[in-house]
C-alpha positions as CSV (number, residue, x, y, z in Angstrom):
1,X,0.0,0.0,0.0
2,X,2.9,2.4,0.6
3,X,4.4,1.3,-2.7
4,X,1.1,2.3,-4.0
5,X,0.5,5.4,-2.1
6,X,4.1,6.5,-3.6
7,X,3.0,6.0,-7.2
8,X,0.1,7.8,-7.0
9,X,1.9,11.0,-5.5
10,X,4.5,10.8,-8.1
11,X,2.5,10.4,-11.3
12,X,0.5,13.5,-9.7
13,X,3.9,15.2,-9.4
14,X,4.6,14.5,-13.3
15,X,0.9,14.6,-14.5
16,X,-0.1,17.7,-12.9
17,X,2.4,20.4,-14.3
18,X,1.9,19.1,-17.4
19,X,-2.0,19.3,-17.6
20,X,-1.5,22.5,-15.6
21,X,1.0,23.7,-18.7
22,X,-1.6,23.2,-21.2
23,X,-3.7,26.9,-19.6
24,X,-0.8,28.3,-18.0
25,X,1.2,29.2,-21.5
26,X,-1.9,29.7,-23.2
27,X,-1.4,31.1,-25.8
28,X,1.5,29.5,-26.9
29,X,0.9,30.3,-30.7
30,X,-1.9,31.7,-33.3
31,X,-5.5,31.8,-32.4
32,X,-7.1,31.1,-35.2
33,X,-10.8,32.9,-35.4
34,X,-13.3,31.3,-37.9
35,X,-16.1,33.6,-39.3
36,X,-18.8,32.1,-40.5
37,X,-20.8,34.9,-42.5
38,X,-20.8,36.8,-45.3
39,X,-19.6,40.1,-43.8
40,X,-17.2,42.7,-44.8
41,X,-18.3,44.9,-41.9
42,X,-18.0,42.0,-39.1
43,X,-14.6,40.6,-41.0
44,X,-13.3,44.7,-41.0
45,X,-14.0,45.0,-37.2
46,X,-12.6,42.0,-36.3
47,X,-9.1,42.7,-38.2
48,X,-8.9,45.8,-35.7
49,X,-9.4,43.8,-33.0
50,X,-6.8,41.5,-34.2
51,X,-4.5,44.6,-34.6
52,X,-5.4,45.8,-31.1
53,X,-4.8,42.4,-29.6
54,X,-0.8,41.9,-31.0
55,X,-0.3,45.5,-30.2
56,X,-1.2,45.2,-26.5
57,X,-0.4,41.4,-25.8
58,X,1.6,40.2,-28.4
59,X,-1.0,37.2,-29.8
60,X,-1.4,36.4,-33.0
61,X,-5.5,36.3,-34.1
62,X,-6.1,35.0,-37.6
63,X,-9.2,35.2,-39.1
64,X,-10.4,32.3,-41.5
65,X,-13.4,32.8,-43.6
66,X,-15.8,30.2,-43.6
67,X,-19.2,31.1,-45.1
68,X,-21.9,29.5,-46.1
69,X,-25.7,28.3,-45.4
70,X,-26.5,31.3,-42.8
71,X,-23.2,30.8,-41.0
72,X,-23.8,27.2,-40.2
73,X,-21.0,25.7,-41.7
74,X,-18.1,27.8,-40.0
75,X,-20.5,27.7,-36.7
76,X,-20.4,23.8,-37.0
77,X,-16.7,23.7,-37.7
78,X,-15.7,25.5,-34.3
79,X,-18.5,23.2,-32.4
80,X,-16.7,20.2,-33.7
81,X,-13.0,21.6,-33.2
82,X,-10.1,20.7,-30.8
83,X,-11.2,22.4,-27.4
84,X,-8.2,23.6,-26.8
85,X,-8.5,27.1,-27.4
86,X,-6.7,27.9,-30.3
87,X,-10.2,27.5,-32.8
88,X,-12.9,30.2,-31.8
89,X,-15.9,31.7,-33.4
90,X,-17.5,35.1,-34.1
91,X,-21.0,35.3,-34.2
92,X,-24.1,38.0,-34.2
93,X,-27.7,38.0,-33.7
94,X,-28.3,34.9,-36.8
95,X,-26.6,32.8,-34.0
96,X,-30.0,32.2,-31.8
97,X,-32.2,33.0,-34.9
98,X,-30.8,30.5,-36.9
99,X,-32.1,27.1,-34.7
100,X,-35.5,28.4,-34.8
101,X,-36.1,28.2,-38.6
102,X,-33.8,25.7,-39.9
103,X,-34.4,22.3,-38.8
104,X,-31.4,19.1,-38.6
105,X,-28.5,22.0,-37.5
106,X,-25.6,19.8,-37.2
107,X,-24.5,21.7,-34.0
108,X,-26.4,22.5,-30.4
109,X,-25.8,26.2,-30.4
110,X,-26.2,25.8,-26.5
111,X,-24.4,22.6,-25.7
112,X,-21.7,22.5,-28.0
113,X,-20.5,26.1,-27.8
114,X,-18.9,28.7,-25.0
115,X,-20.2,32.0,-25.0
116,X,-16.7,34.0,-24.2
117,X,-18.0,37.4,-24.6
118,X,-20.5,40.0,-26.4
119,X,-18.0,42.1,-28.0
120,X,-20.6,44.8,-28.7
121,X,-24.3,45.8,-29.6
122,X,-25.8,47.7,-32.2
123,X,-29.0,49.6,-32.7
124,X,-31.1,50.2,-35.7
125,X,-33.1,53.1,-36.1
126,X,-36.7,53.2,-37.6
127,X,-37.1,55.7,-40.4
128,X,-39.9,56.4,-42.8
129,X,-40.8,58.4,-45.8
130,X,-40.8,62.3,-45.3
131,X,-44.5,62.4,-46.9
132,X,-45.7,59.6,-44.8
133,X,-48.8,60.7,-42.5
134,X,-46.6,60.3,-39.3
135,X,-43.9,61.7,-37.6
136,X,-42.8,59.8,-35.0
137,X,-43.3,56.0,-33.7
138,X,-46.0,56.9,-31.3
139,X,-47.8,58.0,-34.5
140,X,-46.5,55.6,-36.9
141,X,-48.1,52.7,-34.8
142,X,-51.4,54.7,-34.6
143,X,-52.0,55.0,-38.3
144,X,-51.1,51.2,-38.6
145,X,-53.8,50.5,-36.0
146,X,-56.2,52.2,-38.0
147,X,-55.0,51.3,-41.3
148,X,-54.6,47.6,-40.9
149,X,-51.9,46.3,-43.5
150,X,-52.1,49.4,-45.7
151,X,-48.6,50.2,-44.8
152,X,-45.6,48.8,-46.5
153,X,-42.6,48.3,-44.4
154,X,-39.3,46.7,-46.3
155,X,-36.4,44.2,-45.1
156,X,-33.9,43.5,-46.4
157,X,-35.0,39.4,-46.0
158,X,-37.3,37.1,-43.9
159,X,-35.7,36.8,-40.2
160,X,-33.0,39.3,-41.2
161,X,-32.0,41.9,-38.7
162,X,-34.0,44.5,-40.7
163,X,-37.5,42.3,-40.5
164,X,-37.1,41.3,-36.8
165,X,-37.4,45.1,-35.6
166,X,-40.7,45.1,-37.3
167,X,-41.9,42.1,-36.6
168,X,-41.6,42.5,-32.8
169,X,-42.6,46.1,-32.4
170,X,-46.1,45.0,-34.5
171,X,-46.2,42.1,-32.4
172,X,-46.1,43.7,-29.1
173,X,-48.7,46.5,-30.4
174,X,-51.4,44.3,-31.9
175,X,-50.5,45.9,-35.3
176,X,-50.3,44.7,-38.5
177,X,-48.5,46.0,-41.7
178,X,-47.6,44.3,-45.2
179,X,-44.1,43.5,-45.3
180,X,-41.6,43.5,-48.3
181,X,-38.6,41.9,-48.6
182,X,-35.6,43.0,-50.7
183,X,-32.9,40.9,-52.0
184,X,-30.7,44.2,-52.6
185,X,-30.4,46.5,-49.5
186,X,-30.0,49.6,-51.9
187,X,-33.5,48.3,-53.7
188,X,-35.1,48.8,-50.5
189,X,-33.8,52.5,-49.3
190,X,-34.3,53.4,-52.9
191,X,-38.1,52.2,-52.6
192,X,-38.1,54.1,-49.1
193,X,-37.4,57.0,-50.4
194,X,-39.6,56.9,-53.7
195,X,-42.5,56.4,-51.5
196,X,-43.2,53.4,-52.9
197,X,-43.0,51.4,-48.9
198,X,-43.0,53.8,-45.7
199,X,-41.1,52.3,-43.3
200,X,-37.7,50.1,-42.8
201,X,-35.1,49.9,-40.1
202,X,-31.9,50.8,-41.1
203,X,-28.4,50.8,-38.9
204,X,-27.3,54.4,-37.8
205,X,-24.5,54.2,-40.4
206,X,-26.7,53.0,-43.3
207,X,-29.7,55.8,-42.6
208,X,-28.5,58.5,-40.7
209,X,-27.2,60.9,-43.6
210,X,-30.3,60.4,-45.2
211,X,-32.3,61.5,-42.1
212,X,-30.1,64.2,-41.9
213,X,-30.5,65.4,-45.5
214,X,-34.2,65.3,-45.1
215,X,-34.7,62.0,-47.6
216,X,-35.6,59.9,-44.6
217,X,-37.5,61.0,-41.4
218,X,-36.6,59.2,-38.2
219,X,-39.1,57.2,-35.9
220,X,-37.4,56.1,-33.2
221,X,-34.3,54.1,-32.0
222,X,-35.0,50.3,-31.5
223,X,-32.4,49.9,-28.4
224,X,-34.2,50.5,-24.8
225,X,-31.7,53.7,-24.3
226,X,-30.7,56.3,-26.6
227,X,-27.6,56.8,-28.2
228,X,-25.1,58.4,-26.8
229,X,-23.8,59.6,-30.5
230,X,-27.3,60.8,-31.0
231,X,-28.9,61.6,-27.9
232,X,-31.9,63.5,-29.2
233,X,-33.4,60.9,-30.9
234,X,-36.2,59.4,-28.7
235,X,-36.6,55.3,-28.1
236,X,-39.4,53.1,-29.9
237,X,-39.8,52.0,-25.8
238,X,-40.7,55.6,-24.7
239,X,-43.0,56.6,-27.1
240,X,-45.7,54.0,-26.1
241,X,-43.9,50.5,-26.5
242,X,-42.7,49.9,-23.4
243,X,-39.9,46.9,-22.9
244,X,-38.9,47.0,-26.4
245,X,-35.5,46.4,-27.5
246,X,-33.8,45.1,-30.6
247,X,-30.4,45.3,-31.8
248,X,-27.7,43.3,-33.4
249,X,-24.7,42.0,-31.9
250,X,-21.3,40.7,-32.3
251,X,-19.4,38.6,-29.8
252,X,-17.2,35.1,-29.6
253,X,-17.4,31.6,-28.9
254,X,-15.3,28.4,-28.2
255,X,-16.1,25.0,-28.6
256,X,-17.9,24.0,-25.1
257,X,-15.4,21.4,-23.5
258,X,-12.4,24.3,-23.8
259,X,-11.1,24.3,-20.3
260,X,-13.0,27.6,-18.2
261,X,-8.9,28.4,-17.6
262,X,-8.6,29.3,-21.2
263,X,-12.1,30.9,-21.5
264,X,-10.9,33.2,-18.9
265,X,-8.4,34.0,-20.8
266,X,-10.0,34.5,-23.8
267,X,-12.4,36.6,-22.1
268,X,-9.7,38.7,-21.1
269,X,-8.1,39.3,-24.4
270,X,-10.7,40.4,-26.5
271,X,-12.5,42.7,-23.6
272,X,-9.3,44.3,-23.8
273,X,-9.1,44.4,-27.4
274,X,-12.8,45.6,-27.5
275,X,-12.3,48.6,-24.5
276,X,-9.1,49.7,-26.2
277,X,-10.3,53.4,-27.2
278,X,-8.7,53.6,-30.4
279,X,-11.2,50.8,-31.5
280,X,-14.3,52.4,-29.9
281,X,-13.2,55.6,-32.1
282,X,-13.3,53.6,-35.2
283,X,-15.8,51.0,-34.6
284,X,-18.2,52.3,-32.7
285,X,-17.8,56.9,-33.9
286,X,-19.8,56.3,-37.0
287,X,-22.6,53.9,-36.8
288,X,-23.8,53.9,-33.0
289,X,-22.2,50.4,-32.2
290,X,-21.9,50.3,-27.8
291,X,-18.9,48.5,-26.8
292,X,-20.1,45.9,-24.4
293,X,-17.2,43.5,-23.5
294,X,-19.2,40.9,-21.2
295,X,-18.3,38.3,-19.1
296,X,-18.9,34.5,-20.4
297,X,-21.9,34.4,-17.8
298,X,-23.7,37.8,-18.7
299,X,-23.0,36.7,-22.6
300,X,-24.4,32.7,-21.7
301,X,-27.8,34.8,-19.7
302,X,-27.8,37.5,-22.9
303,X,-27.9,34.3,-25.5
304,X,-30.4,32.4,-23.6
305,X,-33.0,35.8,-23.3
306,X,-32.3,36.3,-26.9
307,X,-33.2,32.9,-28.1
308,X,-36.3,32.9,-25.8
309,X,-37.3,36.4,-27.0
310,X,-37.1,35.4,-30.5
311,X,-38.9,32.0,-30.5
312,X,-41.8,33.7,-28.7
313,X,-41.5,36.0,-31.9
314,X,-41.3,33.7,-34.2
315,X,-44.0,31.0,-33.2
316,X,-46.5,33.8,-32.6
317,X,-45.9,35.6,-36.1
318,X,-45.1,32.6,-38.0
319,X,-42.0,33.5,-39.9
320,X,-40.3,30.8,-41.8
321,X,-37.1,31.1,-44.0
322,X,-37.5,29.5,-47.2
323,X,-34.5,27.6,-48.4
């Protein structure tokens, strides 16, 4: 038994340091970051993370395109990759969306990925048609009330982030309007602002200029607070619709078995990367992004709402991508 004893205490002696090794020199070369959609503007702010993150720690972030049925494939690659750290994933709001109207996903988005943390939100503003009979969102959702599916209101795609604002502020106001979706996003502003639909949701970069020039009229900001960058511009939620809220995200994942050691440490990487002012300045200046920079356990609660939120949405309005 002593013999015994003495082998167990010294394989823990060699055993230990090493497993130990494996999170202590973390990282111990490239991280490699998979993106799974489609997006020059995602793909652009993630190369200044990158930048920020060598600058300030010395690692190496590559970023691997990976693209393809609604960010499924690269979202399937990460769940299946080596946990070990050194394969991650960056996501936004399609992430809880997608589950709900695709069926067979080759992944659990819950189960077989780590939230590490929401790099940052984003708000959308909704806007309308100068020569529309409304002014403001308090007004916008009277008219609908009374004009029952006379209004067109255009996205830029079933369950995109420019049909889900809609969808949930008709939703919680008993209101109903025809909605028309645009394979072109220029198609749609272009429509807009012809007159031909009279009301869309557009990102503060995408529609502000055109509120400004008088082309577009602002409604209301779909966030629950107002902007800092724009601080006049009232909330959909405090002109009538109270607890509503929309906006997209951005933030990154692991596979789910990488060791909380190294999700720590990934957590504190790219919250350093994403509070680093130079990147606020340029990310966030233009387009009313708010850097956010969560812990894994407020981005794991802020998934979990989202995907709840959105089901509700979804089974009660019936919306269904077609393939």
């Amino acid at each position: 038994m002593k013999r015994f004893a003495s082998a167990v205490l010294l394989s823990m002696v060699f055993v230990c340091p090493a497993a130990l090794s494996q999170t202590d020199n973390y990282p111990s070369k490239p991280i490699m970051l998979i993106s799974p959609q489609d997006s020059p503007g995602i793909d652009g702010e993630m190369q200044l993370l990158a930048q920020s993150i060598i600058e300030h720690s010395g690692i190496r972030v590559l970023i691997d395109k990976k693209p393809g049925a609604a960010g499924t494939i690269g979202t399937n690659y990460v769940a299946r990759a080596n946990p070990d750290g050194y394969t991650i994933l960056v996501q936004n709001s399609g992430f809880t969306i997608t589950p709900l109207v695709y069926n067979n996903l080759p992944y659990d988005y819950a189960k077989d990925l780590a939230p590490v943390t929401l790099l940052m939100k984003r708000a959308f503003i909704i806007v309308a048609n100068p020569s529309a009979p409304f002014k403001n969102a308090a007004e916008y959702i009277a008219y609908a009330r009374t004009h029952p599916g006379e209004l067109n209101y255009g996205t830029s795609g079933v369950g995109s982030s420019t049909h889900l604002p809609g969808a949930l502020l008709h939703l919680m106001t008993g209101t109903q309007v025809t909605f028309v979706h645009y394979k072109k996003s220029a198609e749609r502003l272009t429509d807009l602002m012809a007159g031909r639909t009279q009301a869309a949701a557009v990102t503060y970069a995408t529609g502000m200029q055109s509120v400004r020039t008088g082309k577009l009229r602002s409604l209301g900001v779909t966030t629950d607070k107002r902007l800092a960058i724009a601080p006049d511009m009232p909330t959909i939620a405090e002109q009538g619709v109270p607890g509503f809220d929309y906006s997209s995200w951005t933030g990154i994942l692991a596979p789910a078995k990488v060791p909380s050691q190294i999700i720590a440490r990934l957590n504190s990487i790219w919250v350093q990367a994403i509070r680093d002012p130079e990147v606020a300045r340029k990310v966030g200046g233009g387009d009313g992004a708010v850097m956010v920079g969560s812990s894994p356990a407020e981005f794991k609660q802020f998934i979990a709402e989202e995907a709840g939120r959105f089901q509700k949405l979804i089974k009660e309005t019936g919306i269904k991508i077609e393939d």
